[in-house]
C-alpha positions in Angstrom: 8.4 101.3 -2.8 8.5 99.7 0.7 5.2 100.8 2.4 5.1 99.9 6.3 1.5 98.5 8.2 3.2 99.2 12.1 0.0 100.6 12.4 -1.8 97.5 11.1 0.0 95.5 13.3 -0.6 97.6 16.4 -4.2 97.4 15.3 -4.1 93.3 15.5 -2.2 93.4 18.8 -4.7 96.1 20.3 -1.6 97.8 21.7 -1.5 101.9 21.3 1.2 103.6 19.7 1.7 105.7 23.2 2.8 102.2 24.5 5.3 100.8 22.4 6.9 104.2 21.5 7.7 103.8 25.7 8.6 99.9 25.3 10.7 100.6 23.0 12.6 103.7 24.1 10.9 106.2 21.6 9.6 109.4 21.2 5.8 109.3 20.3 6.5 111.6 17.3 9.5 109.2 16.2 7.2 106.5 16.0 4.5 108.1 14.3 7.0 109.0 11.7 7.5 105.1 11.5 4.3 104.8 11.7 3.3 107.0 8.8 6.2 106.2 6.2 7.9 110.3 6.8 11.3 108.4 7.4 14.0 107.1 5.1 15.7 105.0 7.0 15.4 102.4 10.3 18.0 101.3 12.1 17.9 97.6 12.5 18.0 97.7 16.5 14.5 100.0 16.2 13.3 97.2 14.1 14.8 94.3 16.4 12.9 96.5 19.2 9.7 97.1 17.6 9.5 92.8 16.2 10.5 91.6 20.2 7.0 93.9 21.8 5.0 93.2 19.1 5.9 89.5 18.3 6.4 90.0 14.8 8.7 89.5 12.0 10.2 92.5 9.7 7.8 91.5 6.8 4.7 92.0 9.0 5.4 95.9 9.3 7.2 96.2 6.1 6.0 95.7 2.8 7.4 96.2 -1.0 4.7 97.3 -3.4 6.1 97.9 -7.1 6.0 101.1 -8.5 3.2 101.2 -11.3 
């Protein structure tokens, strides 16, 4: 299962989910969807968006964790 930490990272960068849904050019509730695994699916230019304002790489926010 790929679990995502955006919110981990926002944590570390002290930077509120408000602000880089507006960076970015997303809704607030898009993000917290993001934020909160309720998506299947993110387009690599969200990705590219979210990695350039936080400084990060894809394996920051995204993590695989075997199924037990």
């Amino acid at each position: 299962m790929i679990v995502l930490r955006l919110d981990r990272v926002l944590a570390d960068r002290k930077m509120r989910s408000k602000d880089l849904a507006e960076r970015v050019g997303l809704t607030e509730a898009n993000l917290s969807r993001i934020k909160t695994g309720r998506i299947s699916a993110v387009r690599f230019s969200t990705l590219d968006a979210i990695c350039r304002e936080l400084g990060c790489q894809p394996g920051d926010i995204l993590e695989y964790v075997p199924d037990e």
